[in-house]
Residue, then its C-alpha position, 0 to 999 in steps of 0.5 A: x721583542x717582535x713576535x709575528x705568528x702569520x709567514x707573511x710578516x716574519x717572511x717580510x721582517x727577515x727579507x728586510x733584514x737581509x737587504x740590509x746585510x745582515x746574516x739571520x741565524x734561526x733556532x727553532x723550539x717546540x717551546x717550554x723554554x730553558x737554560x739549554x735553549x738560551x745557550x742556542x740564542x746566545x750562541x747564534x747571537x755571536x755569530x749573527x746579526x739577526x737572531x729568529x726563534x720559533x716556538x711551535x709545538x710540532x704534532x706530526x713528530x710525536x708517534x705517541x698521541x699521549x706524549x703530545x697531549x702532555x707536552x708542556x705549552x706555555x707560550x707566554x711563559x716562553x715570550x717571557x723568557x725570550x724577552x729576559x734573554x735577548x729582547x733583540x730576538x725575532x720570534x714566530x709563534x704559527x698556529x697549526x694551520x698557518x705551518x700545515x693548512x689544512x693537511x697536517x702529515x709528514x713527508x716521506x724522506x729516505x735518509x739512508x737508514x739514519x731515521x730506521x735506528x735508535x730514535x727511529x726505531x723506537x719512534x717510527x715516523x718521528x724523524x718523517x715529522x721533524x723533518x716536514x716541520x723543518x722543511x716549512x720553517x726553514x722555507x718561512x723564515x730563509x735564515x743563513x744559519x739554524x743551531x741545533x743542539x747535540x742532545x738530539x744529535x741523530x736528529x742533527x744528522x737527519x738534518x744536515x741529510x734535508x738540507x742535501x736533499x731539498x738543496x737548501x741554502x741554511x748551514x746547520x750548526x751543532x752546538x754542544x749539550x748543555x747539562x745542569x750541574x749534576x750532569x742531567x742534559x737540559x730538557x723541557x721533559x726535565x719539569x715532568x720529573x718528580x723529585x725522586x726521579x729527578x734526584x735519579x736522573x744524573x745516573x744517566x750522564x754518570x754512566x756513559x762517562x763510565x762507558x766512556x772510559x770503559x771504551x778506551x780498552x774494552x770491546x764494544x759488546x762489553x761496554x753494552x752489556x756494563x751499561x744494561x747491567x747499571x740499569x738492572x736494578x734501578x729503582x727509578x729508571x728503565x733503560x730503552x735502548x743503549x747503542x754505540x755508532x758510527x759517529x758520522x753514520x750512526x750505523x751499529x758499531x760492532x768493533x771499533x776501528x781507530x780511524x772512525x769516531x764513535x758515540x754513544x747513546x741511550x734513552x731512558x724511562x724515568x716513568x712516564x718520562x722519556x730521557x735521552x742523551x749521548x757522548x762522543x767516545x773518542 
């Protein structure tokens, strides 16, 4: 497995690959690797020839300075990891500087609203900061397709929105949620739970398959207010927010129309910890 933590090398590296032909598919992390992520390497090796994988903990997409103190980091841990899940993966592991210099701030993007809800309400400049890191990495690495997961399927539209506005050449690839068997979306957060809260936390993905069925033939305003009164008296778990959008907009949905496709989402505390998670609905 070649690991490259300088633009010039994997630049070099990647360029090398192309002249020979091959497709280079690019699945970029902020480390604390788990199941879920290997789910993306292996679905990106399926469908390319070259695989590139960053680990870079991104500090201008945490609106929350504590929440990036406390972001796991174990680069070696990770290399580990990558290796048992396919030595054949490039990987790019850049320190600050080498993706920012000497400058470390976002760019200011109009999305069209899709960064001013849910996520973007809640965490003001985070998408901003995703989407510089993004920007950077994808002109670094070049790669012909990137694979992203849909637990972060907001940050998926925004995504695709960059991609138009800097007419870049990656096509973007949602690929599905991967869950443990309980239900819980993968997350690197997950390691921060304690047992009760991780004993707990199948609650989530339980009630938006019942706000699933529920959507069938209630309306939407009684939909939100069964799943606020699920949370009511959790012991464990506060519930932030919890929306039903537009799937392709993420625009509040009022009333349902049946050719639209809808998704809901929701982000819950469990302490300290922030969960978030969402379901197509039709």
């Amino acid at each position: 497995m070649h690991v490259y933590t300088n633009r010039p090398e994997i630049s070099a590296a990647v360029a090398k690959h192309k002249k020979n032909g091959s497709k280079i598919g690019f699945v970029p992390t902020m480390g604390a690797l788990h199941r879920g992520h290997a789910s993306l390497f292996n679905f990106a090796s399926k469908n390319c020839d070259i695989v590139v994988v960053s680990v870079f903990v991104n500090p201008t997409q945490f609106n929350n300075p504590k929440d990036l103190e406390t972001y796991p980091r174990d680069l070696q841990g990770d290399l580990e990891f990558l290796e048992s899940t396919n030595p054949e993966l490039l990987v790019f592991a850049p320190s600050t500087t080498t993706i920012y210099g000497s400058k470390v701030e976002s760019i200011n993007y109009s999305f069209d609203g899709l960064n001013q809800v849910m996520e973007g309400a809640f965490r003001p400049g985070h998408f901003e900061g995703v989407a510089t890191v993004l920007k950077h990495l994808f002109e670094i690495v070049n790669p012909d397709f990137a694979f992203f997961g849909e637990k972060d399927y907001q940050q998926l539209q925004i995504i695709n929105k960059l991609v138009a506005i800097e007419a870049l050449s990656v096509k973007i690839i949602g690929c599905p949620i991967s869950r443990h068997k309980d239900g819980l979306a993968e997350s690197s957060r997950n390691k921060r739970l304690t047992k009760d809260q991780r004993d707990a936390s199948p609650f989530i993905y339980k009630t938006l398959m019942q706000a699933k069925e529920l959507f069938n033939d209630q309306t939407v305003d009684e939909v939100q207010k069964f799943v606020v009164h699920q949370f009511k008296d959790n012991m464990h778990l506060e519930l932030e927010y919890f929306e039903i959008a537009n799937a392709s907009t993420l625009t509040h949905a009022s009333t349902k129309k049946e050719s639209e496709k809808y998704r809901a989402f929701i982000a819950v505390f469990a302490g300290e910890v922030r969960l978030i998670d969402n379901i197509a609905l039709n």
